[in-house]
DSSP file (Angstrom, degrees, kcal/mol; ACC not computed):
  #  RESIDUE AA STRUCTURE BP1 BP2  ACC     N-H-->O    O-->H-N    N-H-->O    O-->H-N    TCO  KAPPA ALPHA  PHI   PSI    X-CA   Y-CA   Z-CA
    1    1 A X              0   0    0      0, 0.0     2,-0.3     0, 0.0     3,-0.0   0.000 360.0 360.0 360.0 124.1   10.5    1.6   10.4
    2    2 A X        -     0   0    0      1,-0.1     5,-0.0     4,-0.1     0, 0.0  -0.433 360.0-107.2 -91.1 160.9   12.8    2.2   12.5
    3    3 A X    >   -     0   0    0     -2,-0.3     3,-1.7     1,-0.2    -1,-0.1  -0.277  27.3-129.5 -78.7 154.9   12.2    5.4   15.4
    4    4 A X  G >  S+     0   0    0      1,-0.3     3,-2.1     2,-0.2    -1,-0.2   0.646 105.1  72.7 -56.5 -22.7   14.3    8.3   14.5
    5    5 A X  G 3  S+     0   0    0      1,-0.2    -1,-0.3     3,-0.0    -2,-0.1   0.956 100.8  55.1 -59.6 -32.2   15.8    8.6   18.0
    6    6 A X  G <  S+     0   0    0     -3,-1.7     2,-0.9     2,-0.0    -1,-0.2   0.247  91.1  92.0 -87.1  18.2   17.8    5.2   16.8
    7    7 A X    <   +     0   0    0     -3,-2.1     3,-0.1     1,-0.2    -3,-0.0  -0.821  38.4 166.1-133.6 166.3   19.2    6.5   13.8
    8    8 A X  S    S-     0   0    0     -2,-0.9     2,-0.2     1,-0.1    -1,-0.2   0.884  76.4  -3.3-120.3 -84.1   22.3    7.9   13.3
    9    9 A X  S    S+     0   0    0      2,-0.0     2,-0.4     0, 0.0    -1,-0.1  -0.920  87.3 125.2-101.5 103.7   23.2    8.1    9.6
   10   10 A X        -     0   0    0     -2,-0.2     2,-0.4    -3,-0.1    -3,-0.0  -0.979  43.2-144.1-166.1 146.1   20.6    6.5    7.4
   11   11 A X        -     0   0    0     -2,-0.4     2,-0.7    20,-0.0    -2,-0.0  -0.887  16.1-142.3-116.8 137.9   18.5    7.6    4.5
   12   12 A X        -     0   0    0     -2,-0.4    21,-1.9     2,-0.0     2,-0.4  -0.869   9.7-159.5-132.1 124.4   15.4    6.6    4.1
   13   13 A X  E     -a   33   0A   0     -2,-0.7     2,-0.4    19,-0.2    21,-0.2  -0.826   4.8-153.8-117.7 115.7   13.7    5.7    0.8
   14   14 A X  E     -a   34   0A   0     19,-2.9    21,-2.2    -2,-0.4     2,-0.7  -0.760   3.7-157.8 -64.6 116.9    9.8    5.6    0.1
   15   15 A X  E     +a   35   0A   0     -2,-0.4     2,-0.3    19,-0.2    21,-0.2  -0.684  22.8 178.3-119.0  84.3    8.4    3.3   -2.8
   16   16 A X        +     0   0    0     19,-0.8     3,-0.1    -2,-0.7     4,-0.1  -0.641  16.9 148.0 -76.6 151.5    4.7    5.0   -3.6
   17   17 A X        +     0   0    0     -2,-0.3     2,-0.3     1,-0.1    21,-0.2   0.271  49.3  49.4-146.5 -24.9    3.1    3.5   -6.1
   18   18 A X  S    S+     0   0    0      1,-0.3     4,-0.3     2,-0.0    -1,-0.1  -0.814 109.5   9.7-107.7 165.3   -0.3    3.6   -5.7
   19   19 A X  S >  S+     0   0    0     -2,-0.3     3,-0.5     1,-0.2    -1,-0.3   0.812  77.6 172.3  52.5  54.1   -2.8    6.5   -4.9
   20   20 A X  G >>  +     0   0    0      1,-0.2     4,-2.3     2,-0.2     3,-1.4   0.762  65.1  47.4 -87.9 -41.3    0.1    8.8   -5.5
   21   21 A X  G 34 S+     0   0    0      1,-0.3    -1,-0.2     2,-0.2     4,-0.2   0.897 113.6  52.4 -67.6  -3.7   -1.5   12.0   -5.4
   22   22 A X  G <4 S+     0   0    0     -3,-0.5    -1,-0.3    -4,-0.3    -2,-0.2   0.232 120.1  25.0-121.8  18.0   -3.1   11.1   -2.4
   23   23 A X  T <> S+     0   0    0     -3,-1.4     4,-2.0    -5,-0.1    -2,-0.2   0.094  90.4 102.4-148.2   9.2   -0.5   10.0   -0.2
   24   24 A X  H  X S+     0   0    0     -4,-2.3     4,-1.9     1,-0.2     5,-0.3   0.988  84.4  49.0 -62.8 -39.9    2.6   11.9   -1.7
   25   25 A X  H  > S+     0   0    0      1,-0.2     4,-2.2    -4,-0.2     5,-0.3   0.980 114.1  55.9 -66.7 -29.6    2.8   14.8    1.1
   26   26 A X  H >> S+     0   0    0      2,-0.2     4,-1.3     3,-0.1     3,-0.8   0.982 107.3  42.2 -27.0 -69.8    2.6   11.6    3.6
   27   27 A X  H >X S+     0   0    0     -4,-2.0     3,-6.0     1,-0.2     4,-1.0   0.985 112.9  55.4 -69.3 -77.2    5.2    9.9    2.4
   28   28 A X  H 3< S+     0   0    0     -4,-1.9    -1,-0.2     1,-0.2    -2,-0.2   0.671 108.0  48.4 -16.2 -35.9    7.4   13.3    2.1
   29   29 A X  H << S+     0   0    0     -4,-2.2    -1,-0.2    -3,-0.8    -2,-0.2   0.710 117.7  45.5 -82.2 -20.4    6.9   14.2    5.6
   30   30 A X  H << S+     0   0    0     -3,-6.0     2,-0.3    -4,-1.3    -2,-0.2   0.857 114.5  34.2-104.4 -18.9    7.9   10.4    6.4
   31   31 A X     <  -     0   0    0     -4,-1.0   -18,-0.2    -5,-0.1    -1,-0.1  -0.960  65.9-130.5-126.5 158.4   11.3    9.7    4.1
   32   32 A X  S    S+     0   0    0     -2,-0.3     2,-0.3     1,-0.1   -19,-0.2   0.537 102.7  22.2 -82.6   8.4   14.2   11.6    2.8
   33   33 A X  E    S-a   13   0A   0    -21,-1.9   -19,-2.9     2,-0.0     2,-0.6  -0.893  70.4-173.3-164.9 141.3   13.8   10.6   -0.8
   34   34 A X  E     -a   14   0A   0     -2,-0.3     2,-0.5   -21,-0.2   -19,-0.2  -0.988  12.0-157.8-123.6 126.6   10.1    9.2   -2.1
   35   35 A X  E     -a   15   0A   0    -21,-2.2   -19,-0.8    -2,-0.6    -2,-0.0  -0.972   4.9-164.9-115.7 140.7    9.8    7.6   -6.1
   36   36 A X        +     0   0    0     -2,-0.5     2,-0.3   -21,-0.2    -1,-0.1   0.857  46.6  91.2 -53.8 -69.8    7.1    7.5   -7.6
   37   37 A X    >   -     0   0    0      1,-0.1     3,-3.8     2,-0.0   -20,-0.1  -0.414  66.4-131.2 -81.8 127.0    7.0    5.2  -10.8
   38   38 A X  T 3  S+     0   0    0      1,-0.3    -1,-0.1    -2,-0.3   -21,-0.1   0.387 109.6  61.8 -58.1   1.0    6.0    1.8  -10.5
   39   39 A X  T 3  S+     0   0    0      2,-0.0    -1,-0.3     0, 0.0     2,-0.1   0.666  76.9 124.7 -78.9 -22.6    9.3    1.0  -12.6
   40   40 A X    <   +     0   0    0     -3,-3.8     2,-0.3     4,-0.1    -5,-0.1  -0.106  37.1 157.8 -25.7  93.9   10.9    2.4   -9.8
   41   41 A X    >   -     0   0    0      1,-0.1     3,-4.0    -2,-0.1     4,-0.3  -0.923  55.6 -78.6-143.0 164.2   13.6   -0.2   -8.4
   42   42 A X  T >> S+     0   0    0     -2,-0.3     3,-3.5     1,-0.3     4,-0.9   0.798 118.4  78.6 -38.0 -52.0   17.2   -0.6   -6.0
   43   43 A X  H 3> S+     0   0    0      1,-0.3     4,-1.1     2,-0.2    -1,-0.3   0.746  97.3  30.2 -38.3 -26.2   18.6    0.5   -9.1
   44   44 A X  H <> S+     0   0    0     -3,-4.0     4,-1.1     1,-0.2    -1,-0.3   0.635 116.7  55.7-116.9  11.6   17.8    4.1   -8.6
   45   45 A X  H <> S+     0   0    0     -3,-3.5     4,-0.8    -4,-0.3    -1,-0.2   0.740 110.6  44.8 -84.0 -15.6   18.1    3.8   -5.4
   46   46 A X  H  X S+     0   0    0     -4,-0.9     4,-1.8     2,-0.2    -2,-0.2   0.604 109.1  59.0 -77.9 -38.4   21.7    2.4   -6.2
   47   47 A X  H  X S+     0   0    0     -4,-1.1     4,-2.5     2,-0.2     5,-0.3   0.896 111.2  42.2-102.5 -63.1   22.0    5.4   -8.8
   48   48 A X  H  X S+     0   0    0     -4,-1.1     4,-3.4     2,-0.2    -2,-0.2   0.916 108.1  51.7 -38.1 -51.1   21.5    7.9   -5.8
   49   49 A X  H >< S+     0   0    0     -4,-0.8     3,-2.7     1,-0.2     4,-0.5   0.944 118.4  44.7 -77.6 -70.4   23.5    6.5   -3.2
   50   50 A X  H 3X S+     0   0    0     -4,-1.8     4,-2.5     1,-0.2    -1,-0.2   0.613 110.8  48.4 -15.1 -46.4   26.4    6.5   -6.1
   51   51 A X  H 3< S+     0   0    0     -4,-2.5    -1,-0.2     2,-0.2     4,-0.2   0.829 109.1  59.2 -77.6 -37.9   25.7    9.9   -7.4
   52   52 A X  T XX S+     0   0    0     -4,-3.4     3,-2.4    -3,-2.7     4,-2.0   0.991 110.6  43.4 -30.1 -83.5   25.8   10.9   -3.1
   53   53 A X  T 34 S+     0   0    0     -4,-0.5    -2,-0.2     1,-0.3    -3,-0.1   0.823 108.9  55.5 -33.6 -64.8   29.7    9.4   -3.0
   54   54 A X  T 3< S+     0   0    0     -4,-2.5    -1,-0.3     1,-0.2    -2,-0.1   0.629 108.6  44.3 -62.1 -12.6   30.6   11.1   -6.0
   55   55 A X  T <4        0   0    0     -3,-2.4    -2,-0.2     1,-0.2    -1,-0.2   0.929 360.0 360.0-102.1 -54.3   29.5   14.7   -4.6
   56   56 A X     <        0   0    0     -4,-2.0    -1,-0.2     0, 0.0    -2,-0.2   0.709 360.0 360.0 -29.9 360.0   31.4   13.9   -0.7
C-alpha cells in the first residue's frame, strides 16, 4: 500500500472476502470503498469509477 502522505488523488478499493465480520471495521478504517462478496470483481470496481464520472 502505498503511505498516504504520497497520494494525491487515488481511491483505494478493499477485496474482503474472508472472515468478513471480523475484519470489516479494519478494512473500513483502511480503504475508501471495501466489497464484500466473493463474486466481487474490476467490474464493479469499473462500475463505480464510471458511475464517479457520470456524477463530476
Amino acid at each position: 500500500m502505498v503511505p498516504k502522505t504520497n497520494l494525491t488523488k487515488t481511491l483505494t478499493i478493499g477485496f474482503l472476502n474472508k472472515k468478513v465480520e471480523e475484519n470489516l471495521v479494519n478494512y473500513c478504517e483502511h480503504y475508501d470503498i471495501v466489497l464484500t462478496n466473493e463474486e466481487a470483481t474490476f467490474y464493479e470496481v469499473e462500475k463505480i469509477m464510471n458511475k464517479r464520472k457520470e456524477e463530476l
